[in-house]
N, C-alpha and C positions, 0 to 999 in steps of 0.2 A: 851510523850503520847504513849503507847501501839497499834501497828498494829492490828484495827478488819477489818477485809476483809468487813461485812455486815453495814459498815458507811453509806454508799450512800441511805440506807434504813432509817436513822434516819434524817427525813425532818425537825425537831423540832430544829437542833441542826446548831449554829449561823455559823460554815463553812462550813455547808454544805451546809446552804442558799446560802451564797457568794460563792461558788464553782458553783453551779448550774448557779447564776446570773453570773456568770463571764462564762461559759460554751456558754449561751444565746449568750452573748455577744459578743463573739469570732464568734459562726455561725453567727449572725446578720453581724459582720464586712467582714464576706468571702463572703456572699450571694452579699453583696453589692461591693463588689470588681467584684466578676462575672456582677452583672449587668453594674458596669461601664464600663467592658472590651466590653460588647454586645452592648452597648449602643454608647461606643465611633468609632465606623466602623472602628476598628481591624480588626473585625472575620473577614469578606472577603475579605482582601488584607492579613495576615495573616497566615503562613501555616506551620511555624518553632516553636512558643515560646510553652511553658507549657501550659499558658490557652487557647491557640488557639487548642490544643489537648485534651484539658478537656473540653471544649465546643461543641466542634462536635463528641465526644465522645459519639455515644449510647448505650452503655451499663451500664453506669449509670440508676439507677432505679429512683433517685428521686434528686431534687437540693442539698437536704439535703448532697449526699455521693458528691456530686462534692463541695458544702462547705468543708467537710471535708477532700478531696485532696487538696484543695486550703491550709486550715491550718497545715497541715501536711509538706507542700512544706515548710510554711514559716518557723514553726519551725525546721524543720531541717535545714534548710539552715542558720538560725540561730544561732544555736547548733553546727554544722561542722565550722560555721564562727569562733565563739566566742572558740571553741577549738583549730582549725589551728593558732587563733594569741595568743592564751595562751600558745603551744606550740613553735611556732616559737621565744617567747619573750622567753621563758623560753634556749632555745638552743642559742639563742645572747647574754643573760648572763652568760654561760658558759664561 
């Protein structure tokens, strides 16, 4: 299938539904990972990990951009994981 930059504008079209729904989806799962972090009384004994820094974080304008650090965190740490052992496999079979 041919790269059109203006995809994300054709609502009618069945991936871009599922990209959107899947989009939703991903913010729903971070939103709620932050609330369980606030919810479980981390934040005030807390003052070292990632979301204890992304939480008292005010310069976040809305929960929205701290979901969107939260999934940024995971996917790369996911992405660096999944390449460090595809590389390190790759140098033991040498």
């Amino acid at each position: 299938r041919p790269y059109v930059p203006w995809r994300w504008l054709m609502v009618w079209d069945a991936e871009v539904q599922r990209a959107q729904q899947a989009s939703r989806y991903l913010v729903a799962l971070a939103q709620r990972v932050l609330a369980w972090y606030r919810e479980s009384g981390k934040p005030e004994h807390d003052t070292e990990s990632i979301m204890a820094h992304l939480c008292r974080n005010q310069n976040y304008s809305s929960e929205r951009e701290r979901a969107a650090e939260v999934l940024m965190f995971l996917v790369a740490g996911h992405d660096t994981t999944g390449f460090s052992m595809a590389w390190i496999l790759c140098e033991i079979a040498k």
